[in-house]
C-alpha positions as CSV (number, residue, x, y, z in Angstrom):
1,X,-8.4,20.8,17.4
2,X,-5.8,18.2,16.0
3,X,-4.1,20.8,13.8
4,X,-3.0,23.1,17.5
5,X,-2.4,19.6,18.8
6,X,-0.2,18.8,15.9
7,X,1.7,22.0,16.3
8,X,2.5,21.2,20.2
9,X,3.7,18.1,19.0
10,X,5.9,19.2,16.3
11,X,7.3,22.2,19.5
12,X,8.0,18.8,21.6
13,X,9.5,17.3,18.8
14,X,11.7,19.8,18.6
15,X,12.7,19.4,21.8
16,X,14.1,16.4,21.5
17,X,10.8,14.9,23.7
18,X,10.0,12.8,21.4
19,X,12.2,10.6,19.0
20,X,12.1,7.4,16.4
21,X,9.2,9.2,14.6
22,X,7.5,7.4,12.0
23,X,5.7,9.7,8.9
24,X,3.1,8.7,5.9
25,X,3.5,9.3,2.5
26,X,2.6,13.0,3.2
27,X,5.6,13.5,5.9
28,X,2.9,13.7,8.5
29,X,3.5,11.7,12.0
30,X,1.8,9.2,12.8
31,X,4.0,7.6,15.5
32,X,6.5,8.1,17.9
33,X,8.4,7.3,20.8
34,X,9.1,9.1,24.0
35,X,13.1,9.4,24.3
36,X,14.8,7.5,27.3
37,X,15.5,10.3,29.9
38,X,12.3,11.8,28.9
39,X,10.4,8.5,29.2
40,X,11.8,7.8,32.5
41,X,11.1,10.9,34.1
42,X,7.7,10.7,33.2
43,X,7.2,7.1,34.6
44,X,8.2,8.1,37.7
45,X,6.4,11.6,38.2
46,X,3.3,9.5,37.1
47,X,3.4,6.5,38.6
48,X,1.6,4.7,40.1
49,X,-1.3,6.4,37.2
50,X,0.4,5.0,34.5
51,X,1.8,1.4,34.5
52,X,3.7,-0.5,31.8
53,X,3.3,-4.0,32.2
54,X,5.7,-6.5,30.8
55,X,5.2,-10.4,30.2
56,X,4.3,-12.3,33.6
57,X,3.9,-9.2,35.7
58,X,0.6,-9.5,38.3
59,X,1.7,-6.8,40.3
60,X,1.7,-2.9,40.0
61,X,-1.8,-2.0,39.4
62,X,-3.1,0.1,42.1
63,X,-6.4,-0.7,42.1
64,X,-6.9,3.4,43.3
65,X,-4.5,5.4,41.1
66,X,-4.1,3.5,38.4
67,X,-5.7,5.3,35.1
68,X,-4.0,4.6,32.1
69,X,-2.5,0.6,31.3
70,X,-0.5,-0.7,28.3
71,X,1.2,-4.3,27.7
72,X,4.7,-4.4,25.8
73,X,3.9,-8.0,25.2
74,X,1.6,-9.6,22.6
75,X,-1.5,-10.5,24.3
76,X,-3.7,-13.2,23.3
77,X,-4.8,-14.9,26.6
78,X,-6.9,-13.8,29.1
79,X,-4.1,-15.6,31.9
80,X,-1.9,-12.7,30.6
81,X,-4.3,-10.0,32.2
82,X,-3.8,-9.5,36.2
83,X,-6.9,-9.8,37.9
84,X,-6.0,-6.5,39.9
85,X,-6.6,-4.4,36.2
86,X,-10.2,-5.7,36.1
87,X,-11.0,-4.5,39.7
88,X,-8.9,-1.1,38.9
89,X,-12.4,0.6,38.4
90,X,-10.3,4.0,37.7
91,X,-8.8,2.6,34.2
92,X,-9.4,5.6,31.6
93,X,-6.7,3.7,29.2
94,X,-6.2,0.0,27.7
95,X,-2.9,0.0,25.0
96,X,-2.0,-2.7,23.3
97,X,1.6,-1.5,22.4
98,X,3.1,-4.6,20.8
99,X,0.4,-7.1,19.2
100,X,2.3,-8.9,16.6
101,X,0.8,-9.1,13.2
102,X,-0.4,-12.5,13.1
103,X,-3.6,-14.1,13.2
104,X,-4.7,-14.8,16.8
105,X,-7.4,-17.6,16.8
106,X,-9.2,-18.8,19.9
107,X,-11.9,-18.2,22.8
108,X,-9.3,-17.4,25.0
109,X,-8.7,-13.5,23.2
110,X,-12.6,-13.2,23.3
111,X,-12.7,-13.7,27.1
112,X,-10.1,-10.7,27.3
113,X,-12.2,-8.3,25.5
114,X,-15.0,-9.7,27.5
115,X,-13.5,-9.3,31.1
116,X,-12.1,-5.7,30.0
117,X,-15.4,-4.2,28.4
118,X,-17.9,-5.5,31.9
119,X,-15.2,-4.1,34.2
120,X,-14.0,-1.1,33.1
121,X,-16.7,1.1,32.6
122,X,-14.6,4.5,32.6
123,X,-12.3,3.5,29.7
124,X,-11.7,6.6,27.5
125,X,-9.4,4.8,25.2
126,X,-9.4,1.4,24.4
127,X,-7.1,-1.0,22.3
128,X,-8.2,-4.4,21.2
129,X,-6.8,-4.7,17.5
130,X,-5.4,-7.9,16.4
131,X,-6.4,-10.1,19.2
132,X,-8.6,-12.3,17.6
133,X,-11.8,-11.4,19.0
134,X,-14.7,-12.9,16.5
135,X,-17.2,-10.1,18.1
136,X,-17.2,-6.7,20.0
137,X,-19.8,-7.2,23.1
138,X,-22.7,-5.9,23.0
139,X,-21.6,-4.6,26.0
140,X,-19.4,-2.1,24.6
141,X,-22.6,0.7,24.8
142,X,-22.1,0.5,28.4
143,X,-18.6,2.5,27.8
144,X,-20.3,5.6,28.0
145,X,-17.3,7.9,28.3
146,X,-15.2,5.6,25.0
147,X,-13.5,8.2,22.9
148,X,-11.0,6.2,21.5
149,X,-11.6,2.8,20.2
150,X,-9.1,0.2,17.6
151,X,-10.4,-3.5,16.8
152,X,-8.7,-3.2,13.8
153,X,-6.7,-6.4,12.1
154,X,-9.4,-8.6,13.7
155,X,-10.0,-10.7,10.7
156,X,-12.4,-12.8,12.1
157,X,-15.0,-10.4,13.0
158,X,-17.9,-9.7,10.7
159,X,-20.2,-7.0,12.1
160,X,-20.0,-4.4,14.8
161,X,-23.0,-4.5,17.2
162,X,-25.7,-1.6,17.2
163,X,-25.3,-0.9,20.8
164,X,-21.7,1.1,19.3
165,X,-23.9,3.9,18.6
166,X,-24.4,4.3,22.4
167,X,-21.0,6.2,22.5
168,X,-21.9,9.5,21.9
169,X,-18.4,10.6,23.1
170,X,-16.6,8.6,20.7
171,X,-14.2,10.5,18.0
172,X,-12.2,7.5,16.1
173,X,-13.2,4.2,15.6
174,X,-10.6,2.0,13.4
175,X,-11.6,-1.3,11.8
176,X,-8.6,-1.4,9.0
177,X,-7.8,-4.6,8.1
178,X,-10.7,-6.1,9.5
179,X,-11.0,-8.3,6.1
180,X,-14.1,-10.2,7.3
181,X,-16.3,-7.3,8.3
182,X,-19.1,-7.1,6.1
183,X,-21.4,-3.9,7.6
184,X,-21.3,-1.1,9.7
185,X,-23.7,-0.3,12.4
186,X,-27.2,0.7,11.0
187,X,-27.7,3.5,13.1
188,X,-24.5,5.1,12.8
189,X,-25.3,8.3,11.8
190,X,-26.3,8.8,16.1
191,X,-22.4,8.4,16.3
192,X,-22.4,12.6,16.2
193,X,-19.2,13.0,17.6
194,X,-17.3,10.7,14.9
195,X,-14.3,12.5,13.5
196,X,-12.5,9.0,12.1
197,X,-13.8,6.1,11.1
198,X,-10.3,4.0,9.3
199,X,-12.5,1.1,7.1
200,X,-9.1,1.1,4.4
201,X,-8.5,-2.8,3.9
202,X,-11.7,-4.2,4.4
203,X,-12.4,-6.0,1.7
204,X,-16.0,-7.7,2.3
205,X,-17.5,-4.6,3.7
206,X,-20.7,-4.0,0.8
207,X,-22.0,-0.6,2.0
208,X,-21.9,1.6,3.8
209,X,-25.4,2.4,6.1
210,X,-27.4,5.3,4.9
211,X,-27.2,8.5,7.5
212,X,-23.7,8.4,7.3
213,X,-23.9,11.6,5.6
214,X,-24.8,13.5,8.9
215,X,-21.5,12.5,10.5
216,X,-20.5,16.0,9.3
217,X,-17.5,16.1,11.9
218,X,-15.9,13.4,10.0
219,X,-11.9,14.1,8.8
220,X,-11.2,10.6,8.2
221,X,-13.3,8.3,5.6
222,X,-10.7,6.3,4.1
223,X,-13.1,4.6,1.7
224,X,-16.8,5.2,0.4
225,X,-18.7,2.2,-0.6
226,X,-21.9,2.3,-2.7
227,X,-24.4,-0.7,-3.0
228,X,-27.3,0.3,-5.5
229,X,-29.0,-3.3,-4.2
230,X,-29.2,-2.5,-0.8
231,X,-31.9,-0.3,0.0
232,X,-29.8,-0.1,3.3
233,X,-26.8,1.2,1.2
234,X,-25.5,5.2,1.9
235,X,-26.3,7.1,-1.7
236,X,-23.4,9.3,-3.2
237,X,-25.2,12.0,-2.1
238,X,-24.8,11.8,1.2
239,X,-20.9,12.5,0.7
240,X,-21.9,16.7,-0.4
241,X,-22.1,17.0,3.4
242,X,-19.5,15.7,4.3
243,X,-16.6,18.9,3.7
244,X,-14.5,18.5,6.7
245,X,-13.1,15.0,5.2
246,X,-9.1,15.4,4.6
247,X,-6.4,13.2,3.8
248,X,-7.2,9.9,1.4
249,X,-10.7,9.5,0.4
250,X,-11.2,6.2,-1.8
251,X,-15.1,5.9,-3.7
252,X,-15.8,2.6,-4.9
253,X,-18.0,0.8,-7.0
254,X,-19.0,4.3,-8.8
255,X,-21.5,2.3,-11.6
256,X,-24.0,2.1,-8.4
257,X,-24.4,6.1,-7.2
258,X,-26.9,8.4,-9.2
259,X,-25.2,11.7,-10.0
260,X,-26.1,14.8,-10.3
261,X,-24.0,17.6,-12.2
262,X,-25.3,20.5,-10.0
263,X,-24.9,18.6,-6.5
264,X,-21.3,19.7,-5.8
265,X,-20.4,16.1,-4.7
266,X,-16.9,16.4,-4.3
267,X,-15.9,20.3,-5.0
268,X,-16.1,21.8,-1.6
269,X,-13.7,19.3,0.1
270,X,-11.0,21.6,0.3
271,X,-8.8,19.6,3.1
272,X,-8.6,16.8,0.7
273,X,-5.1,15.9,-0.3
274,X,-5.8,12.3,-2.4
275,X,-8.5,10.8,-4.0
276,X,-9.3,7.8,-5.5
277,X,-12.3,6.8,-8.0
278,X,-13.1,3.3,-8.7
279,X,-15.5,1.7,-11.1
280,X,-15.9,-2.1,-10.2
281,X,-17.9,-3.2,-13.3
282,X,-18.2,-2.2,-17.1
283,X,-20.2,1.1,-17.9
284,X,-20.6,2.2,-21.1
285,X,-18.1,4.5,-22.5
286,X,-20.3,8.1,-22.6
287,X,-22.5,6.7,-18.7
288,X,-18.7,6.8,-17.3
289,X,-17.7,10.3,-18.7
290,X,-20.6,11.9,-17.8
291,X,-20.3,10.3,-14.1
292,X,-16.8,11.7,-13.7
293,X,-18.1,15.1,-15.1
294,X,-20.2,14.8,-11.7
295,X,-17.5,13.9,-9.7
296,X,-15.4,17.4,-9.9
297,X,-12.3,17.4,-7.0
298,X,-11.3,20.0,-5.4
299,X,-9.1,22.5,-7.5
300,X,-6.1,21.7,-4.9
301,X,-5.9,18.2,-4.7
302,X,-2.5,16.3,-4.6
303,X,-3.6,13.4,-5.9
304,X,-5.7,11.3,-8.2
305,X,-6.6,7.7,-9.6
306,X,-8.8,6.3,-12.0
307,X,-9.3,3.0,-11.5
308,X,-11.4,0.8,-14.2
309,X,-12.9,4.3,-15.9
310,X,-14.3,3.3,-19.6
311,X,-14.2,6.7,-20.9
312,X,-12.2,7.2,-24.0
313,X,-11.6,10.7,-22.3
314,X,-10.9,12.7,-19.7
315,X,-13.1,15.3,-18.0
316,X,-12.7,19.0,-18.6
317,X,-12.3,19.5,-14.8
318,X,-9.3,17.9,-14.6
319,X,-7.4,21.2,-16.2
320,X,-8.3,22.7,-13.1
321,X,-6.4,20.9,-10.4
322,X,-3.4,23.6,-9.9
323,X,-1.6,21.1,-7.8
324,X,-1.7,19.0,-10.5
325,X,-1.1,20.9,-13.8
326,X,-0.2,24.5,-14.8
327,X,-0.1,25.5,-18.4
328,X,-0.4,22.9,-20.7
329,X,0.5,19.8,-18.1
330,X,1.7,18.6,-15.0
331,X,5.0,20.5,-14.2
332,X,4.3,20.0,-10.0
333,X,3.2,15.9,-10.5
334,X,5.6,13.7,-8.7
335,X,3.6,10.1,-9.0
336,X,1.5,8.9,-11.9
337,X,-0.3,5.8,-11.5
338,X,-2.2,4.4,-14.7
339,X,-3.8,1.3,-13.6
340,X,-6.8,-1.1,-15.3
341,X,-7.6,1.7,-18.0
342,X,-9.0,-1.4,-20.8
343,X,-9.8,1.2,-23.5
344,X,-7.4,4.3,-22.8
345,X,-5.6,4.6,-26.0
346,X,-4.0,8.0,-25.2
347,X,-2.4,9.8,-22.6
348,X,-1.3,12.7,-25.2
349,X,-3.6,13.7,-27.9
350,X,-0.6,14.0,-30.7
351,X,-0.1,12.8,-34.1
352,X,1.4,9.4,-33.8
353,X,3.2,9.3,-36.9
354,X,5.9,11.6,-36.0
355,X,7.1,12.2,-32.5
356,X,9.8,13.9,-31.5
357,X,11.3,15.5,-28.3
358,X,10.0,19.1,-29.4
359,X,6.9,18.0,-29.9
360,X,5.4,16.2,-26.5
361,X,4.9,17.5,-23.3
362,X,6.9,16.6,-20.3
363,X,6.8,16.0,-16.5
364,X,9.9,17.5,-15.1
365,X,9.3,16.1,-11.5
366,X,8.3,12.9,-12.2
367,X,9.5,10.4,-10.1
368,X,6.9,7.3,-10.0
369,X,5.4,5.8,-12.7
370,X,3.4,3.1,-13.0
371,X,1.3,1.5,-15.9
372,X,-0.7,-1.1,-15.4
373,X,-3.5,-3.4,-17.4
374,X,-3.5,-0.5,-20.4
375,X,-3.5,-2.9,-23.5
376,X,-4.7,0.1,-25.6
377,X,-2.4,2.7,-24.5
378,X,0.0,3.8,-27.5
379,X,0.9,7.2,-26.9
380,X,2.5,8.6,-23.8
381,X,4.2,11.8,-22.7
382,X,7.8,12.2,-22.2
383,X,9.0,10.9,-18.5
384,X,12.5,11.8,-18.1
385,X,13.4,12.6,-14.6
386,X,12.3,9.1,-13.2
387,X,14.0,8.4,-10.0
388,X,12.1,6.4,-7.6
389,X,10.5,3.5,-9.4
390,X,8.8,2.7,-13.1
391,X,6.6,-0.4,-13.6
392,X,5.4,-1.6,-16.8
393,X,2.7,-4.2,-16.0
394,X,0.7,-6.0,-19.0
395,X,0.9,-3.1,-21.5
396,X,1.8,-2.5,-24.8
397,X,4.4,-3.0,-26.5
398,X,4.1,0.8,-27.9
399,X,3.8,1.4,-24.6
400,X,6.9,0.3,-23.5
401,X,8.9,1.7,-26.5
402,X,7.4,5.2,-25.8
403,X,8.0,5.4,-22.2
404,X,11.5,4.1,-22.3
405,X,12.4,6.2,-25.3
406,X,13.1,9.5,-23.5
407,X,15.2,10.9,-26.3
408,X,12.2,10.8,-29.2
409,X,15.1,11.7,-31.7
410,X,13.5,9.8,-34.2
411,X,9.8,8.6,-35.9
412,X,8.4,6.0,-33.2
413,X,9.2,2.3,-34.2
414,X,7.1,0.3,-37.4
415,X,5.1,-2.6,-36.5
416,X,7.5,-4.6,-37.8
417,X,10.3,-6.5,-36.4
418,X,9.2,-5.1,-32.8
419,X,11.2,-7.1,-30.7
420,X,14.2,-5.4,-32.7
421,X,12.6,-1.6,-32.1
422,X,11.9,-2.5,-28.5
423,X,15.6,-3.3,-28.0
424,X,16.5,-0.2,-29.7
425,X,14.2,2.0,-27.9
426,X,15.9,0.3,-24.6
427,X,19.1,1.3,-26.1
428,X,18.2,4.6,-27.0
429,X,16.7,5.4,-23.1
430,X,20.1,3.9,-21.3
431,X,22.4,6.0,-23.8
432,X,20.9,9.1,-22.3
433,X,21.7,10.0,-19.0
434,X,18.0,10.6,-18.0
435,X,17.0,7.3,-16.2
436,X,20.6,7.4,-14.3
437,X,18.8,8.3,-10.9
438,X,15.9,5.6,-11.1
439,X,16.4,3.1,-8.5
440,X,13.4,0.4,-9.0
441,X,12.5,-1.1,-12.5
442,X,9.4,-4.2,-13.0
443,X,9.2,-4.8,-16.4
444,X,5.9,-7.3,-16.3
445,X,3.7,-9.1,-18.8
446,X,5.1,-8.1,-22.1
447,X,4.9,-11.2,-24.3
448,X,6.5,-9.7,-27.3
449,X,9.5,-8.2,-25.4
450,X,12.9,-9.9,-25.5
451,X,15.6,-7.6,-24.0
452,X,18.1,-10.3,-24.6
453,X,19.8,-8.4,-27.4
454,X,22.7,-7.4,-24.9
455,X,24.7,-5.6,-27.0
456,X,22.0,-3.3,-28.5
457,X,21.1,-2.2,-25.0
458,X,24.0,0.3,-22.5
459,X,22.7,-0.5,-18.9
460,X,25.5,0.8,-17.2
461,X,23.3,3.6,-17.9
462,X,21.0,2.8,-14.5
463,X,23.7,4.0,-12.5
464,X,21.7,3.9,-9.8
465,X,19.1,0.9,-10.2
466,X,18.7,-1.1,-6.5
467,X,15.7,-3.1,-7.6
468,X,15.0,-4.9,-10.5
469,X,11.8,-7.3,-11.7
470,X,11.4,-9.5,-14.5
471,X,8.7,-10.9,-14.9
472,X,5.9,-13.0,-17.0
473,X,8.6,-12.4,-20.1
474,X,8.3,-15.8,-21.9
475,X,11.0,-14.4,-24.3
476,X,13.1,-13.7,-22.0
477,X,16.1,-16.8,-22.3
478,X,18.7,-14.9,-20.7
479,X,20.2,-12.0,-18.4
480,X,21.3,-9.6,-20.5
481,X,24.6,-9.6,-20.7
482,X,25.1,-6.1,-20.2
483,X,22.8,-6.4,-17.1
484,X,26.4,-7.1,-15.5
485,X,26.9,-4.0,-15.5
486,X,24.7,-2.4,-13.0
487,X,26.2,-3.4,-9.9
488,X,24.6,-1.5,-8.0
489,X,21.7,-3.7,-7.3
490,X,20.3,-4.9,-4.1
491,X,17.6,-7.0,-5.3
492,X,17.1,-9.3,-8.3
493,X,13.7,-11.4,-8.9
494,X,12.9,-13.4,-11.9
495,X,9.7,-14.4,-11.6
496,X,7.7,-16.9,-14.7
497,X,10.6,-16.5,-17.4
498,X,11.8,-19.4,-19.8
499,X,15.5,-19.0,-18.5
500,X,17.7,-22.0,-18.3
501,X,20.6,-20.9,-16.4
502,X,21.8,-18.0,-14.6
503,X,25.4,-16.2,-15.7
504,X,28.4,-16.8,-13.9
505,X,28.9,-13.1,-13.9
506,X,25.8,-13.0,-11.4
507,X,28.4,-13.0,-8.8
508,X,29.9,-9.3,-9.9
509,X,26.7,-8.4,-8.0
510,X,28.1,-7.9,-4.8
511,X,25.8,-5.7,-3.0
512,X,23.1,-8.4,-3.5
513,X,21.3,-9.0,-0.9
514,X,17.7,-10.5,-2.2
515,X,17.7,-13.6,-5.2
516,X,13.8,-14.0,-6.2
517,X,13.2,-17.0,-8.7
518,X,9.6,-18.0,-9.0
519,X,7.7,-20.5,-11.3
520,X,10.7,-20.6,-13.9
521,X,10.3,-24.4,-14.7
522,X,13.5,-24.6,-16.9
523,X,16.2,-23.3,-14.6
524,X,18.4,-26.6,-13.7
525,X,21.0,-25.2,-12.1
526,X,22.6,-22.2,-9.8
527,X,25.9,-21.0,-10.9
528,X,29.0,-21.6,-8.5
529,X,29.7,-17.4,-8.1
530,X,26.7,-17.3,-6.1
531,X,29.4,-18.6,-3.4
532,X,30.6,-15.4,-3.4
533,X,27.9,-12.8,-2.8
534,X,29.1,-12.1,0.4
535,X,25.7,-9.5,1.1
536,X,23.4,-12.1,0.0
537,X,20.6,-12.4,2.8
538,X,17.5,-13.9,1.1
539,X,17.7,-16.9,-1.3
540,X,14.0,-17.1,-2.3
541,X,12.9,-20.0,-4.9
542,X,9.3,-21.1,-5.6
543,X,7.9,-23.7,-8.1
544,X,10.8,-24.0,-10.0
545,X,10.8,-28.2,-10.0
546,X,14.4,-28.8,-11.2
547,X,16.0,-26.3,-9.2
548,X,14.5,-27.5,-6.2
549,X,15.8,-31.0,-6.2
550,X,19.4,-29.4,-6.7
551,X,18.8,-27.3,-3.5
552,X,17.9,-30.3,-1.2
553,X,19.4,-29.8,2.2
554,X,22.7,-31.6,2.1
555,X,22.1,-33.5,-0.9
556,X,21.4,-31.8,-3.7
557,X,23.9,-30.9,-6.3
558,X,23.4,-27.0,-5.6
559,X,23.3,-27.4,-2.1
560,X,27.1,-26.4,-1.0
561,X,26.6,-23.2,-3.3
562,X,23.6,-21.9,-0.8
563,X,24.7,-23.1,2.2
564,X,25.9,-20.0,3.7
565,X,22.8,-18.0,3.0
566,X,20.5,-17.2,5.9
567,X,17.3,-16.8,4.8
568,X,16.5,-19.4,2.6
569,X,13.1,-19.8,0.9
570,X,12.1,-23.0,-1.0
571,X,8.7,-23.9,-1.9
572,X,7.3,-26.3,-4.2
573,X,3.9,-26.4,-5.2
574,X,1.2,-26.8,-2.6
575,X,4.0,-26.8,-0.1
576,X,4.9,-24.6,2.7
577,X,8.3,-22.8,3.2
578,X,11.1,-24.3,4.7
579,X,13.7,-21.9,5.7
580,X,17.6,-21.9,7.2
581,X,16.3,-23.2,10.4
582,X,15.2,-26.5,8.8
583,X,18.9,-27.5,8.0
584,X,19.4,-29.5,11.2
């Protein structure tokens, strides 16, 4: 049903009936807007059904025709709600069109969903997300016709009462960002016409309730949780059901399921597109590979992450995802994610002691990379068509000499004098003109690394760099001088360095428009060409003691060199921000 829905949409699109479309990651949309003219015309062949109300309005609602409401205000007191909606006993549709994100505290917004849920018993769609509610009424099994219903980025609520498995009718339920919720319903699994259920940002949710696995209409199960100590707790089992499931699936805390080679846990969900397996505590080495062996995808998924996997290898399956990999590696992979793999000490099985261009695979689409808490990882594949972003987070130093050495010309650097390879290496990548189209570079946690050795490395060679991140680099004294160079840049940050000043030359950057210094205790001063960024939007400094007292409002010695920025950000410790509207 929602693919032919999706293809009258994408018709109407067409048509110019819709516009301002907003898509995922996956170029699928998930909103839109009606264009003016078409918008217009609609409002007036269906009025008085549908009804728009704006801030203060009490009138409108015909307590008869009226079906379908929404509010282009935030609303977060029941004052705002006209007394005529709650006696509209027609209303088939509640829209909340512009909550704000922000945390809405207060009886008040509970009396709102209070008043709506005991009036409007015909609602087939209704919107309470982010209004601070602490509780959905009991009440809300009375709804008996709810097919729609969004509580999400209610942070304050921490279960969902039974008496939701009443709605036999209902097809999507979203509680994302609901940080506080800690359980679903127990009998959820009577929900039989549930085709979403959106539990993605929920951090203190600790199972999921057994039965879930006979939801088998579900598409949407952005994350599977498994609790071994609750005897409440869904087993992995329960997901081998579960086939029409497509988009994003996320399992976590994999050390608690039981698996079962022959059980087919994963392998039938064809519609899947990404998939994410995460272990939350240690396992032994071999109890980890043999629990991914278990855990086969789908030969046509788009996507996979490890996340805290103790194997010292990979499975055998993983040479059959043809979305992934053809021939010998992954010619199709656009985004590789490597993230909290403590004993991975390979990503290619080569002979260290000579490596050369000829001799390592590559990933000719490649365009995001990220590495992240690998302290082991020492030999990599070659990445030479980066263009998106590469971060290097608490790795290596191997690590970072093998993934910015594209060219491989040459035996990988000794042990000795690394700082010296590392620059190098750096010098080798930017002399090539392989990196020339990546735009974002965070370079994060490497302790040995000093990149200070300017004229060892070309940087004019990131002709195209917008963003760029040092950070947690206690060797790091200095920009590079050559770092001048790239003035292309949109965004600097500096964040925990030993730096003392900033360059002069800072001000050649003049497409600048965000300056991030954090926790760089050293810095005493801002240099006077930061007058001259005329792009510069965002001034952001944090915990950086003497550079804080010069950028006192009106007093301090830096002060005239800032005052033209509009957004500026300065916190010290335990503080809150004070920004550009503080100056008066």
């Amino acid at each position: 049903m929602e693919d032919v829905d999706y293809e009258y949409f994408q018709y109407l699109y067409w048509l110019c009936f819709f516009e301002e479309v907003e898509k995922d990651e996956n170029g699928i949309a998930r909103k839109c807007r009606m264009s003016p003219l078409i918008h217009a015309i609609a409002s007036w062949e269906a009025a008085p059904i549908l009804v728009t109300l704006s801030e203060g309005q009490h009138n409108g609602i015909d307590r008869c025709k009226t079906q379908h409401v929404s509010f282009n205000f935030h609303l977060d007191s029941s004052s705002q709600v006209p007394t005529s909606l709650v006696d509209a006993k027609r209303i088939r549709t509640i829209l909340l069109n512009n909550q704000m994100l922000l945390e809405t505290e207060g009886t008040q917004s509970q009396s709102i969903c209070d008043k709506i849920v005991s009036n409007c018993k015909l609602l087939r769609v209704l919107d309470l997300h982010n209004t601070g509610i602490k509780m959905v009424p009991v009440s809300i099994g009375m709804l008996k016709h709810l097919r729609y219903l969004d509580v999400s980025h209610n942070t304050a609520i921490k279960s969902l009462p039974n008496s939701i498995t009443m709605l036999l009718h209902l097809t999507v339920l979203k509680l994302s960002s609901c940080y506080g919720l800690q359980e679903l319903p127990r009998d959820i699994q009577k929900l039989v016409s549930l085709r979403h259920l959106e539990i993605d940002w929920c951090y203190s949710l600790t199972h999921l309730p057994r039965g879930l696995g006979h939801l088998t209409q579900l598409q949407t199960l952005s994350e599977f949780v498994l609790n071994k100590g609750n005897r409440d707790s869904c087993s992995i089992s329960e997901l081998a059901g579960l086939n029409n499931l497509r988009g994003k699936l996320k399992i976590k805390n994999l050390e608690n399921g039981i698996y079962n080679s022959k059980a087919g846990i994963l392998k039938e969900k064809q519609h899947l597109r990404s998939l994410t397996l995460a272990w939350d505590s240690d396992v032994h080495k071999d109890t980890a590979k043999d629990q991914l062996d278990c855990l086969e995808s789908p030969s046509n998924i788009e996507e996979l992450a490890l996340v805290r996997y103790e194997g010292i290898e990979f499975s055998n399956w993983l040479s059959l995802l043809n979305n992934l990999q053809q021939q010998h590696f992954f010619p199709s992979l656009e985004e590789l994610r490597l993230t909290e793999l403590p004993k991975l000490e390979g990503w290619w099985g080569g002979d260290n002691s000579l490596v050369t261009a000829s001799s390592l695979p590559s990933f000719p689409r490649l365009s995001k990379l990220m590495i992240e808490d690998c302290p082991k990882l020492s030999s990599m594949p070659l990445y030479t068509h980066l263009t998106e972003w590469l971060v290097l987070d608490n790795t290596s130093l191997e690590t970072f000499q093998q993934t910015m050495n594209t060219s491989r010309s040459s035996q990988v650097p000794s042990e000795t004098n690394k700082e010296w390879s590392a620059a190098s290496t750096f010098s080798a990548v930017f002399a090539s003109s392989s990196h020339s189209r990546l735009q974002s570079l965070c370079i994060i946690g490497i302790k040995k690394l000093d990149i200070t050795y300017s004229d060892k490395i070309r940087w004019e060679g990131l002709r195209n760099l917008r963003f760029l991140r040092f950070d947690y680099l206690p060797k790091l004294k200095k920009l590079p001088e050559g770092l001048q160079q790239v003035t292309t840049l949109r965004e600097l940050h500096i964040w925990r360095c030993n730096m003392e000043t900033l360059p002069e030359w800072i001000g050649k950057f003049k497409l600048l428009t965000v300056l991030g210094i954090l926790v760089c205790p050293y810095l005493n001063s801002l240099p006077e060409a930061i007058k001259s960024l005329s792009s510069l939007i965002t001034l952001e400094i944090v915990d950086c003691p003497i550079l804080l007292e010069r950028c006192k409002s009106k007093t301090g010695a830096d002060w005239h060199k800032i005052v033209h920025i509009l957004d500026l950000l300065l916190q010290r410790p335990q503080s809150s921000f004070s920004s550009s509207s503080s100056r008066n």
